[in-house]
N, C-alpha and C positions, 0 to 999 in steps of 0.2 A: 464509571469507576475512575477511580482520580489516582495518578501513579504519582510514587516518592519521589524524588530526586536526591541527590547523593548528602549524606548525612551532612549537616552543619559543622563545625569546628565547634561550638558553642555548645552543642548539643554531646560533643564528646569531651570537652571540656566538665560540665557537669557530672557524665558517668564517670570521672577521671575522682571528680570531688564525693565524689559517693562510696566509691572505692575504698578513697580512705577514711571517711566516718565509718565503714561495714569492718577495715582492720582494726578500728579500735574497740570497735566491739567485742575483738577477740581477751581483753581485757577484762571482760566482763563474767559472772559464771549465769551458765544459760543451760538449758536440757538438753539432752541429743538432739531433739527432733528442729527446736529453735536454731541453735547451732547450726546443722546441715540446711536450713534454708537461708542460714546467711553466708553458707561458704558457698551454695548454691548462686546467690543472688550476685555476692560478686564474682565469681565464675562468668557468669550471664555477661554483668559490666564491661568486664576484660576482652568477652568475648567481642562484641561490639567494638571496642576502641583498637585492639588488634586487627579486627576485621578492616577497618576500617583505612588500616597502614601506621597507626600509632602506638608510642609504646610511653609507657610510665616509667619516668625516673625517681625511684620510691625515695630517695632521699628529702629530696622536697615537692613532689606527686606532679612534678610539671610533666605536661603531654607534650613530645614529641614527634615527630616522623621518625619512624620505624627504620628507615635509611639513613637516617641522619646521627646514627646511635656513634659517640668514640670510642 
């Protein structure tokens, strides 16, 4: 069994970019059920990159440390 090691910066970086292609979706018109698995999906995202000690500066979706916020 082969164990993880602590998440990449690169690898949160990318869920940071996903983030915001799934917010522009909200632009879009979709069904309910489409809809909730993409509020779903980036829910998931956030969840991960928070987990992780980062946070999103939405203005221009740059990733952070979560401590380092002004």
């Amino acid at each position: 069994m082969t164990m993880l090691g602590d998440t990449e910066f690169g690898a949160i970086r990318i869920c940071a970019k996903a983030v915001r292609v799934l917010d522009n979706v909200s632009f879009l018109t979709m069904n309910k059920e489409d809809d909730a698995a993409v509020v779903l999906a980036r829910n998931q995202l956030l969840s991960v990159i928070h987990g992780n000690g980062y946070q999103i500066e939405y203005e221009t979706y740059r990733v952070i440390k979560a401590d380092n916020r002004n």
